[in-house]
C-alpha positions as CSV (number, residue, x, y, z in Angstrom):
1,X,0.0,0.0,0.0
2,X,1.3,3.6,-1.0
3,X,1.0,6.8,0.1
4,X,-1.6,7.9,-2.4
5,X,-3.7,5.0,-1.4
6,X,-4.0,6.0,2.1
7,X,-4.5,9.4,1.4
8,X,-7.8,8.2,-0.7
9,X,-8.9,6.0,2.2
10,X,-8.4,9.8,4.4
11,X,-9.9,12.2,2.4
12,X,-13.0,9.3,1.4
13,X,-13.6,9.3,4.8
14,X,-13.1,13.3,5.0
15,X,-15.5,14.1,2.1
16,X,-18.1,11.1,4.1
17,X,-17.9,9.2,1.0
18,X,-17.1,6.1,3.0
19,X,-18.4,5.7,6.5
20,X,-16.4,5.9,9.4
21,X,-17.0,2.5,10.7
22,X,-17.0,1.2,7.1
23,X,-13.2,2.4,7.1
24,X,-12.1,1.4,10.1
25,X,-12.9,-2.5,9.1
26,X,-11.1,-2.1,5.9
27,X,-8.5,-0.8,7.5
28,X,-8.5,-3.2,9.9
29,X,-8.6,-6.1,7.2
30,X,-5.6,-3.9,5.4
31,X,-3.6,-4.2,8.4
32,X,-4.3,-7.8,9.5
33,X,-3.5,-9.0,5.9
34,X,-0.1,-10.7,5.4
35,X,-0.2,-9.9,1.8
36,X,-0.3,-6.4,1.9
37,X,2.9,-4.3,2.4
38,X,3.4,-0.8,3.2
39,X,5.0,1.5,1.3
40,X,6.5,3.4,4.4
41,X,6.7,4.2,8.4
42,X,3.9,7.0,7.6
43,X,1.7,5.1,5.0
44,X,1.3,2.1,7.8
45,X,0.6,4.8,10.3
46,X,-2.1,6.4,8.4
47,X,-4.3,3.1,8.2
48,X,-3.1,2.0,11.8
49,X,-4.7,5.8,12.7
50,X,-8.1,4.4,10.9
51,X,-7.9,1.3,11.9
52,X,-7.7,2.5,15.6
53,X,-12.0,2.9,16.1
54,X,-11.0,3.7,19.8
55,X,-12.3,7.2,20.0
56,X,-15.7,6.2,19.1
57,X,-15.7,5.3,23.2
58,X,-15.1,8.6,24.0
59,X,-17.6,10.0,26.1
60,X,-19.5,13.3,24.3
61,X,-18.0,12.2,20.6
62,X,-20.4,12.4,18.1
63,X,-17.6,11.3,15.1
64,X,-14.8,8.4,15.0
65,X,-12.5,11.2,14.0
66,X,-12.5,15.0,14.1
67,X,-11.7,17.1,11.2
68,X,-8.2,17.9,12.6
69,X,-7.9,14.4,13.4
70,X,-7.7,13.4,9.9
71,X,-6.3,16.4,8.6
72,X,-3.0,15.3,10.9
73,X,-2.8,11.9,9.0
74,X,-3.5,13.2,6.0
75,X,-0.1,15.5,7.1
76,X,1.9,12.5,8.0
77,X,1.7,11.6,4.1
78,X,2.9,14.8,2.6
C-alpha cells in the first residue's frame, strides 16, 4: 500500500464518502492482511490511525475522527 492510497482512504472518509465505521474495518482487514505491504513508516501509520475505532468510546463524541484528526494523518503523508 502507497501513500496515495491511504491518502484516498483519508480524504474518502473526510469528504463522508465512506463511513467511518466502514473504514475502520477495511483498515482493519488492510492491516491484518499478510499480503499487503506498506510502502513506508507514515503510510502504515495512516491506516493503523483508521484502523484504531477507539475514540468512538469517547464520552461526548459524536464522530470516529474529528476534522483535525484526519487532517493530521492526511499530514503525515505529505
Amino acid at each position: 500500500m502507497d501513500k496515495a492510497a491511504a491518502r484516498r482512504l483519508l480524504e474518502a472518509i473526510s469528504s463522508r464518502q465512506l463511513p467511518a465505521e466502514t473504514a475502520a474495518y477495511v483498515a482493519d482487514c488492510i492491516v491484518a492482511s499478510e499480503y499487503i505491504e506498506f510502502a513506508d513508516d507514515p503510510t502504515r501509520d495512516a491506516v493503523a490511525f483508521v484502523e484504531d475505532d477507539s475514540s468512538r468510546f469517547i464520552a461526548e463524541r459524536s464522530e470516529m475522527w474529528t476534522n483535525e484528526e484526519i487532517s493530521q494523518a492526511l499530514a503525515m503523508l505529505d
